[in-house]
C-alpha positions as CSV (number, residue, x, y, z in Angstrom):
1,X,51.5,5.2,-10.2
2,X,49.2,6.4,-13.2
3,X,45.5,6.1,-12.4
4,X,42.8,5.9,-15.4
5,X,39.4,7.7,-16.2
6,X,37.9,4.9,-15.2
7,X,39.2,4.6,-11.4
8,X,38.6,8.1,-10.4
9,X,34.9,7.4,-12.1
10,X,34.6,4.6,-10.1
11,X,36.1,6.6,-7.0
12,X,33.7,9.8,-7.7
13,X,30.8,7.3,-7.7
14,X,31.6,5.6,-4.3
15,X,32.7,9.3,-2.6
16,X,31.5,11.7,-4.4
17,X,34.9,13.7,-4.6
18,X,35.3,14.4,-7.6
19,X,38.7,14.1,-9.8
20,X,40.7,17.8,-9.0
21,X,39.9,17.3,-5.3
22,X,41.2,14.0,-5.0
23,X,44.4,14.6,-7.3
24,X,44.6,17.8,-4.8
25,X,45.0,15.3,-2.0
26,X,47.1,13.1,-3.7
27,X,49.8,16.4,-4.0
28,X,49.4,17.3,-0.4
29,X,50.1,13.8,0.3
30,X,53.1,13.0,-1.6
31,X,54.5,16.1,0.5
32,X,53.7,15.0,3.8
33,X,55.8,12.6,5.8
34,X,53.8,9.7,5.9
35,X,55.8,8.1,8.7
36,X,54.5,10.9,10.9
37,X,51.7,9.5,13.0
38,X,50.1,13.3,13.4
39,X,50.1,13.7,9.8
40,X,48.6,10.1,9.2
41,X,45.8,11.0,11.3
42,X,45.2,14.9,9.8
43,X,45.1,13.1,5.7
44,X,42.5,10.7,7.8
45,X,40.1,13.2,9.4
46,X,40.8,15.1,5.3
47,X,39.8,12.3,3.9
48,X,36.3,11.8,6.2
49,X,35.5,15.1,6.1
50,X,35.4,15.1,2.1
51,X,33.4,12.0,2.2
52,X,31.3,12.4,4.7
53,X,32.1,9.3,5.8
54,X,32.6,8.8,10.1
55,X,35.9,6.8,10.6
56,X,36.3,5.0,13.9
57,X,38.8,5.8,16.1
58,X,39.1,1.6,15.8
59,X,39.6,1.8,12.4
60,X,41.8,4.8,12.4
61,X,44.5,2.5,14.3
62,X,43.7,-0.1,11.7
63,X,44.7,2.9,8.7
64,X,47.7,4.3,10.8
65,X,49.0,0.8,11.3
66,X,48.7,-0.8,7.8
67,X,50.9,2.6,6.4
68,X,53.4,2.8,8.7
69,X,54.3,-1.1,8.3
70,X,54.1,-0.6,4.6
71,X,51.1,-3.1,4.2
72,X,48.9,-0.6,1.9
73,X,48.3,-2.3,-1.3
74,X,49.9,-1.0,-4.7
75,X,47.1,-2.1,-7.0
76,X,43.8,-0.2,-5.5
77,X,42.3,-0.3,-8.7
78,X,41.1,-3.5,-7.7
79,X,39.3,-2.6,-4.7
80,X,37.0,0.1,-6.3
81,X,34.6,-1.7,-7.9
């Protein structure tokens, strides 16, 4: 899945993370088993802590659930507006 300028712009705006950190993430993730619950919740708290963003423990069922039933959406550009 390529991603444009313009989506990690759009990302970097609404995170402020900027491009190298996030395709950083994106490496560690592609070599993680994403059927592991443990490491679900580890890319999770990652994610937060580079966002600054709190993430309910709620919401972190909601995350864990939608990727391990393969629900997460192919076309994210979409959601970052």
């Amino acid at each position: 899945m390529a991603f444009s300028d313009n989506f990690f712009k759009k990302v970097e705006k609404k995170t402020n993370v900027n491009k190298d950190t996030i395709l950083s993430l994106a490496g560690k993730i592609q070599k993680a088993n994403m059927n592991d619950e443990k490491v679900l919740r580890e890319v999770i708290h990652d994610i937060s802590q580079m966002t600054g963003r709190e993430v309910t423990k709620e919401k972190e069922e909601k995350i864990i659930e939608t990727v391990l039933n393969n629900k997460v959406p192919t076309n994210l550009d979409k959601y970052i507006d």
